[in-house]
N, C-alpha and C positions, 0 to 999 in steps of 0.2 A: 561665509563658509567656503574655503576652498576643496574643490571637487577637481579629480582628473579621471578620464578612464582608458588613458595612454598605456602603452607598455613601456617598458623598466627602461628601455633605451630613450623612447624617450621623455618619460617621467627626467633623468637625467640631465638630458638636456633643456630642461626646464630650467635647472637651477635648486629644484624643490629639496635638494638630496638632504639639506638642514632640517626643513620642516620634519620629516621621518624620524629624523637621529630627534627632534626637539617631540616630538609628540608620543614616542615609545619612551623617552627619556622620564615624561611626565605621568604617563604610565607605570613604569619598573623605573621609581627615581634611584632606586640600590642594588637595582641590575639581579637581583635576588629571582632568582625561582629553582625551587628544590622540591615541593610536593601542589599536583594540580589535582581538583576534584572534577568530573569530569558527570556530567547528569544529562538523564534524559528524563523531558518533564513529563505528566501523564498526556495521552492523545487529546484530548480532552478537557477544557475547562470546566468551570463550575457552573456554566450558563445550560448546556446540554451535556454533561456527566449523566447517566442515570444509573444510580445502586441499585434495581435487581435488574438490567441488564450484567451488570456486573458480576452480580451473585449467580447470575443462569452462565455464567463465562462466556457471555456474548461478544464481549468485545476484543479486541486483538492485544497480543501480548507477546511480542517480536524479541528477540537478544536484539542487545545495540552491537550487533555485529560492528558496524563502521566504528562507532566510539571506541570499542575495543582494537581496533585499526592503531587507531590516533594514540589509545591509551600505549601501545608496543611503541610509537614513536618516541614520546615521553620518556619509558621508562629504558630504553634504547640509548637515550642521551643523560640518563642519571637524575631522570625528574622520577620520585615517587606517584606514582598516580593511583588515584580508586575513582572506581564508578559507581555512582548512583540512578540508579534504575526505579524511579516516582512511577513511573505508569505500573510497573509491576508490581512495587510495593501497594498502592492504592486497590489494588485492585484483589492483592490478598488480603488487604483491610476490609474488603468489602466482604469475601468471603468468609471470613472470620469473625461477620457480622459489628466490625466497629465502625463500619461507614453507611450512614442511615440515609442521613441530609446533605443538603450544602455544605452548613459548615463543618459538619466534622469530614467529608471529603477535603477543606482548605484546612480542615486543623492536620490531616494527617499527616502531605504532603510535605508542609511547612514545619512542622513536627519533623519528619527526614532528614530535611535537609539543614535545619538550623542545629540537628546532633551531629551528623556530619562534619560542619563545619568548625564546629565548637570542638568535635575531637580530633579533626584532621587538621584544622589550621594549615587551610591549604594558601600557596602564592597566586594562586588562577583559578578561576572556578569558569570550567566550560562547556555549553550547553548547546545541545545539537536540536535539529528540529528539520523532518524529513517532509512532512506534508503541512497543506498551508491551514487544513484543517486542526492545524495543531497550533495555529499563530497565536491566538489569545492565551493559551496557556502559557507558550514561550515567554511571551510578553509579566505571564502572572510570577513564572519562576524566576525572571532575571531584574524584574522588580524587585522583588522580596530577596533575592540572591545581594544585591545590590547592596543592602542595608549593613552589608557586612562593611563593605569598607575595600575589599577585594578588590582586584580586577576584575573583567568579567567578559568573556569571547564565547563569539556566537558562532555558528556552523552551521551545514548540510544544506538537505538538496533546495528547499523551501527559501534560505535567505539568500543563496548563490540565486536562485528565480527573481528574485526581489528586491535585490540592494538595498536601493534608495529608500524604498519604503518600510522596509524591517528596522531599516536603523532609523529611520525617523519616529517608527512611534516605540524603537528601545534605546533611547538615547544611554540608557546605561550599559550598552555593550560599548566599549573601547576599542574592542577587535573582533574584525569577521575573518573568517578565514574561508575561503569561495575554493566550491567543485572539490574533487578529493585530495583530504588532506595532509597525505603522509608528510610529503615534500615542504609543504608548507610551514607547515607546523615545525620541521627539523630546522626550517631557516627563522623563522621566530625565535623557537629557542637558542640558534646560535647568535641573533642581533641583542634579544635580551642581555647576552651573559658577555656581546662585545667581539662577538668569534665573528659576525659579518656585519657590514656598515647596514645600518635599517633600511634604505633605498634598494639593497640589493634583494631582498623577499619581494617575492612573488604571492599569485594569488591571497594578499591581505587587505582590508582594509581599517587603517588608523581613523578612529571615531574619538575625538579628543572635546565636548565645549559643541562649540562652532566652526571646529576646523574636521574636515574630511577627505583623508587622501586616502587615494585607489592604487594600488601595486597590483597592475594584473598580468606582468611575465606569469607564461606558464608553469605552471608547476607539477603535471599532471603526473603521478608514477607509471613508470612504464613493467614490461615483464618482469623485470629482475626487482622490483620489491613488492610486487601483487602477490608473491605466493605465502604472505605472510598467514599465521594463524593466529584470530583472536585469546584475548589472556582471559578465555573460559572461569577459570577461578575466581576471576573479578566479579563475575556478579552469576545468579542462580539461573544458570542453564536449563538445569534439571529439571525445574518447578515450576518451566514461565506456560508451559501449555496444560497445567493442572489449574492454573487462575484461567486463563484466557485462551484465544485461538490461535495459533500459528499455521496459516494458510489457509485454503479455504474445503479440505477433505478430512477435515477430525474426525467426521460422521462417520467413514470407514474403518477408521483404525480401532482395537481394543481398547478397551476404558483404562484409563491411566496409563498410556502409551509416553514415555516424553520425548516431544518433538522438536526441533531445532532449527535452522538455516544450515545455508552453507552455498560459497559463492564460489563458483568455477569459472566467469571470464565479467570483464567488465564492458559495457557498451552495447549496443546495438548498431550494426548494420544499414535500419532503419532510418529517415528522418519525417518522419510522421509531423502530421503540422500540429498536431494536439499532444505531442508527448515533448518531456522535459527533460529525457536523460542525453541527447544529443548535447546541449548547453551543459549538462554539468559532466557530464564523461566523455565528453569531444567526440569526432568522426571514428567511425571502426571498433573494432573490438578487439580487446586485449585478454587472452588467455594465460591461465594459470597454467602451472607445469600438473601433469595427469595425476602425480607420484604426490605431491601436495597435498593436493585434494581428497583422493586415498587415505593419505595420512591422518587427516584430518577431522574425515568418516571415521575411524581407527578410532582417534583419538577420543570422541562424542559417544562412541558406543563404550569402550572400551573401561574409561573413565568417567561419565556423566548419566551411563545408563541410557543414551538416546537410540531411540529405535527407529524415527522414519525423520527424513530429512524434507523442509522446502525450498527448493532451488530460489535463489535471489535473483538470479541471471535475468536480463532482461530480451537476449540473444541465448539459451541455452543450445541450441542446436545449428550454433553458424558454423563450425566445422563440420560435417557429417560425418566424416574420419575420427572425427575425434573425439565426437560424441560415442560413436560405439566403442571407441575406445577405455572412455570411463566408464561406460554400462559393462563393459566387459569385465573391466577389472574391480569392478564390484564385485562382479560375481567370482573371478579367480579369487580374491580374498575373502570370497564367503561369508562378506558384512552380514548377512542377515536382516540388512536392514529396507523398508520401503521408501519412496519417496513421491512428490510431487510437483508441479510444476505449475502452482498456482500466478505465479507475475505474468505467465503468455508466454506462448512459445508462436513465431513465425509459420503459418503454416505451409509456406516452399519449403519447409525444413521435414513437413513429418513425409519421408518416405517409407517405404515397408524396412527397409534394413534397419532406419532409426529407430522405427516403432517397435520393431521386433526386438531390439536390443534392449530398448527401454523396459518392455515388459518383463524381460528375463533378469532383470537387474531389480525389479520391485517397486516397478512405475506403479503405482495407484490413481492420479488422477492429472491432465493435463488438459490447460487453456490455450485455444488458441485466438488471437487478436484476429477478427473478422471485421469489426468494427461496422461495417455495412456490405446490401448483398444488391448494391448499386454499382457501378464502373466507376460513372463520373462520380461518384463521392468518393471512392477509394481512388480515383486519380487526382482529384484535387485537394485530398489531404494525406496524398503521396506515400499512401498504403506500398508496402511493397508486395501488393499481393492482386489479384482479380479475381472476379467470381467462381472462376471457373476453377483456380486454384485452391479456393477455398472448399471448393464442392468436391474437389478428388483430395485432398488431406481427410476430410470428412469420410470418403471411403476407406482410405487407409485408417482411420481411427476407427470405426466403426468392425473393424477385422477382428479387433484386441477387445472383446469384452469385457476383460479382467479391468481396461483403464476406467475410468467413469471421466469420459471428454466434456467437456465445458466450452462456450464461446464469449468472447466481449461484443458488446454490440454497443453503439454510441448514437442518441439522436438528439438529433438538433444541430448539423450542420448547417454549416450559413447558408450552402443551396439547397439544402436538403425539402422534397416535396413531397407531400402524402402518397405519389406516384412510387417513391425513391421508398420511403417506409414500406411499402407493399413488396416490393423487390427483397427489402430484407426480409420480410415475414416469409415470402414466397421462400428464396434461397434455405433459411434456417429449417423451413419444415422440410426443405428436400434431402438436406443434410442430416437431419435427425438425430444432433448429438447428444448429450444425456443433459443439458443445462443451458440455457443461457442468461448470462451476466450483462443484465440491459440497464442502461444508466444514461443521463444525459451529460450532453458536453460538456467538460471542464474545460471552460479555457484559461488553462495557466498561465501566469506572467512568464513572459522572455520566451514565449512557441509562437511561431508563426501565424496560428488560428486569432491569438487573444491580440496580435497586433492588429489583425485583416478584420476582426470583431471593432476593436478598438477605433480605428481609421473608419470605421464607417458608421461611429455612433453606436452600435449596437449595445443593449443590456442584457441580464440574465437573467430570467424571470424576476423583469420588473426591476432592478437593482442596478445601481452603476457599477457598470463591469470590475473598476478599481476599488473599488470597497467589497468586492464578492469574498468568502473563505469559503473553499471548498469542501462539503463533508461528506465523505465516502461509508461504506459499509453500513456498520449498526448506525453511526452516528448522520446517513444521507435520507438526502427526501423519499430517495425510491425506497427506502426500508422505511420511511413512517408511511406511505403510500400503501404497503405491500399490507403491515400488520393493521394498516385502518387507523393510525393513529393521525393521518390527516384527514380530517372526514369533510367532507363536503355535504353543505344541507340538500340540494339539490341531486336528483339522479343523475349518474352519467351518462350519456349518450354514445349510441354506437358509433364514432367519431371516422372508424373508418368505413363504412357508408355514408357516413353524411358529409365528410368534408369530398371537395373535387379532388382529382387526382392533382392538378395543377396548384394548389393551395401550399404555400407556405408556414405551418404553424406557427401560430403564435404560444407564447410562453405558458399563459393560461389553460392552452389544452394540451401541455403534454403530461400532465397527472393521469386524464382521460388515456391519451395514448401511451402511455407507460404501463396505466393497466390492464387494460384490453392485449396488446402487445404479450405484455407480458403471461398473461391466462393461456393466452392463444399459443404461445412458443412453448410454455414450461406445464401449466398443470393440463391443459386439455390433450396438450401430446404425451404426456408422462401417465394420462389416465391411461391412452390408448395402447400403453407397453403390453407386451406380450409373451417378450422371450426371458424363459428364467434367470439367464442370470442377472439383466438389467432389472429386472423385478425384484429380487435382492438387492441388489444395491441401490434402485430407489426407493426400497421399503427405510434402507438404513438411513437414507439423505432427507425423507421426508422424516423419520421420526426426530434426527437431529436440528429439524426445522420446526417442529412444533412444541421440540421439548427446550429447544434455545432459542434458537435466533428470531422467531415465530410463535411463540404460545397463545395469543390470539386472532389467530388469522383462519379463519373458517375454512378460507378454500385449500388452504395446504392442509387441515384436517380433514375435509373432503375428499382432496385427493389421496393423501393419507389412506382411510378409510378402503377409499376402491382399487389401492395399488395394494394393500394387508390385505385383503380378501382373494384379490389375483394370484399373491406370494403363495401362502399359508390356508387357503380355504376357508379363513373366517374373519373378521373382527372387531379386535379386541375390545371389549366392552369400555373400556377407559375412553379409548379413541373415540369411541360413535357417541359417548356422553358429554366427552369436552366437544365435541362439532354441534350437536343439538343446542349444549347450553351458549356456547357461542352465537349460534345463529338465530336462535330466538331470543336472545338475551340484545340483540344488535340491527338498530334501525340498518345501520350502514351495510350489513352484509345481507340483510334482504333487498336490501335495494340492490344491493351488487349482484346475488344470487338472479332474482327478478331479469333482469338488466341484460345477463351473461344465460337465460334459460336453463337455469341448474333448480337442483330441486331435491328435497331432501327426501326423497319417493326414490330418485334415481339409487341411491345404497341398497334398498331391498331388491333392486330386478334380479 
């Protein structure tokens, strides 16, 4: 196997320039490409899919914004393109009641995609794959894709993280194409068709047999092709937040609302030792033109019927200028429409002029990355933030009642000590925002953390760190944790008494301190709400928590329960039926109840 991961100069001066022209050649032996199919597979394989997660529209259900990127480059240079969108169809199959089991989840899919094929007769079929918790799927689609006969290229943010290892266990991708890939993809298609010598592409890599060459010249687009607009038409905008979630504040919005994306600058500022978008979106950030974006919003509402937007930005507020400058012009165009800022906003970013703009423009709900309410953890995994800056965003947030603020919290840093978890517990209750989003470390391939893990032996609960897939939201441990679907025969223990402050966790106890944590930051301060309006609007977050994402989780019925009675003066008999039958129907929420001194006495006081 020959491997390089030289740049183009000097891949060049290797000599290699044949291999290229001889291994694309062997790919497109007739230089032919005129129509590509372009898919995203579902999040989700068949191993932990679950249909009535699906059917409750628990799981997320995003536009391929980026495909739709790629699919304008295509059809830009006279390639016909369609997209196929498998997580979304799957997932109306589900609600539609045709996906029961396993197999008819793989009969449906593969069902999709082999009519697709059979009527598009496409020259390339290209599949994208954003998280790594999406690998075994990737893997299930470009198998079964394979069978065609096809070409077959891989992409996004997951195999850019991963190279060597994505293509090793999909030997049937022939082509990756690394970090974003407008640019790329345009010099592909002009080496296919003979318009550039194959050596000269950038960010590609030729997967041929046993040979594998790296072209990593940059290729990244810069302003003047970022302000493109995806070809909406290509696949069901309209309908992807009537199957599933799009962001993380649906609970707010009216029923049958449709929700969308929408990307206003690329990159972060940031380089956090645990986050992955530095490596695939390089240093800085790159903005869209104001009037674009505008357009864009226009366009969504206009034509698609969408009414609140979720920012993709992963930097939405690194201009301050220019942030209220879109907020504003929201509102001089009269969109109508709300939005949200679920990926994480910085919070040196929220000052009062941002925040203020933000809410008059139809901000609903915004995260900000806190990640810990330690120094030395946010200085050694190069937070751009301190406690203290996190504690005054907190007041700024906390001005705007109308927003419903949210925080990320991460544990399990590699110095991180029961002392450092207190500091966070500490910090989050002083701040008091309406949510915290606690999870443990990801350490992703190609960040800083998963080499500094990597280098010093470390595992991930229990697992060698190279074999880990990551699974976030409905599909993560802290969601089987939260509903009780990992139960442990043993009671928990109050872990933060009992461990020292100097103690290290070990992987085994951060279920314990996941849950304890979590009670303490989210339901036990959320019972304690008081002011109307956050009382509405955690009436609405908890009811979208027990009637989706949660339907057996006692304590969020609980809390439930005592935040309805706060709102409204009473409640609702459904509510206080499903908490009883839950909790006496459940060794594991007695014992949690027990555990945690809650009591089902406390609803009558």
């Amino acid at each position: 196997m020959i491997k390089t991961t030289a740049t183009a100069t000097a891949y060049r001066q290797t000599g290699e320039e044949s291999l290229a022209a001889s291994l694309l050649e062997s790919i497109f032996p007739e230089r032919q490409l005129s129509r590509v199919l372009l898919v995203t597979p579902p999040d989700a394989d068949v191993s932990i899919f679950n249909p009535d997660y699906a059917r409750r529209g628990t799981y997320s259900n995003f536009p391929p914004y980026g495909l739709g990127l790629i699919a304008n480059v295509f059809e830009d240079n006279g390639v016909k393109s369609e997209i196929l969108n498998l997580n979304h169809l799957v997932l109306k199959d589900c609600q539609e009641g045709k996906i029961s089991n396993a197999s008819d989840f793989e009969k449906s899919w593969q069902g999709y995609l082999t009519a697709r094929i059979d009527d598009f007769s496409p020259d390339l079929i290209g599949v994208t794959c954003m998280f790594t918790m999406t690998h075994d799927s990737l893997k299930a689609v470009c198998s079964f894709a394979a069978k065609s006969g096809i070409p077959l290229a891989i992409g996004g943010v997951h195999l850019t993280s991963d190279i060597e290892r994505v293509l090793d266990e999909i030997p049937e991708a022939s082509i990756a194409v690394l970090n974003e890939g407008e640019i790329a993809t345009e010099d592909l298609i002009k080496a296919i068709r003979g318009g550039i010598e194959a050596g000269e592409m950038g960010q590609i890599v030729l997967n041929v047999g046993d040979r594998r060459l790296s072209l990593t010249a940059d290729r990244r687009p810069d302003v003047s092709i970022i302000d493109a607009i995806p070809p909406y038409h290509k696949f069901e905008v309209s309908n992807l937040s009537r199957y599933g979630v799009v962001g993380s504040y649906q609970a707010f919005l009216p029923p049958d609302t449709r929700v969308a994306t929408c990307l206003s600058n690329r990159g972060c500022r940031g380089r956090c030792t645990f986050c992955s978008v530095p490596s695939f979106n390089g240093k800085g950030v790159r903005h869209r033109s104001i009037e674009a974006i505008l357009d864009e919003m226009e366009l969504l509402r206009n034509d698609y019927g969408i009414r609140h937007i979720m920012w993709l930005d992963d930097d939405l507020f690194k201009d301050h200028k220019r942030a209220v400058q879109l907020f504003n012009g929201m509102v001089k165009r009269n969109l109508g429409m709300t939005w949200d800022a679920s990926n994480g906003v910085l919070a040196v970013s929220c000052t009062d002029e941002v925040i203020s703009a933000a809410a008059a423009s139809g901000c609903i709900g915004i995260a900000i990355g806190i990640e810990s309410g330690n120094d030395q953890i946010l200085r050694s995994s190069r937070k751009p933030a301190t406690v203290e800056i996190n504690l005054w965003a907190a007041e700024v947030l906390n001005k705007y009642e109308s927003i419903y603020s949210s925080a990320f919290i991460i544990l399990g840093f590699p110095l991180e000590t029961m002392s450092m978890i207190h500091d966070t517990v500490k910090a989050c209750e002083t701040m008091n925002l309406d949510w915290y989003r606690i999870k443990l470390l990801q350490p992703l391939p190609n960040t800083p953390v998963y080499e500094e893990m990597l280098d010093e032996g470390q595992t991930l609960d229990g697992e060698d760190l190279k074999g880990v897939r990551y699974m976030t939201g409905a599909y993560g441990k802290a969601h089987e944790i939260d509903t009780g679907e990992a139960r442990k025969a043993e009671s928990i223990e109050d872990v933060f008494s009992r461990l020292a402050p100097d103690h290290k966790p070990k992987a085994e106890e951060f279920d314990d301190i996941w849950f304890l944590m979590n009670y303490k930051l989210n339901y036990a301060r959320v019972a304690r709400e008081d002011r109307p309006v956050k009382l509405e609007k955690q009436n609405k977050f908890l009811r979208f928590l027990c009637d989706s994402t949660a339907p057996n989780n006692a304590l969020a019925f609980y809390t439930k329960c005592i935040v309805e009675k706060k709102h409204t003066g009473h409640i609702d008999p459904a509510t206080y039926k499903r908490f009883f039958s839950l909790l006496d129907g459940s060794l594991y929420w007695q014992d949690k109840f027990n555990t945690l001194g809650l009591s089902k006495d406390d609803l009558n006081a």
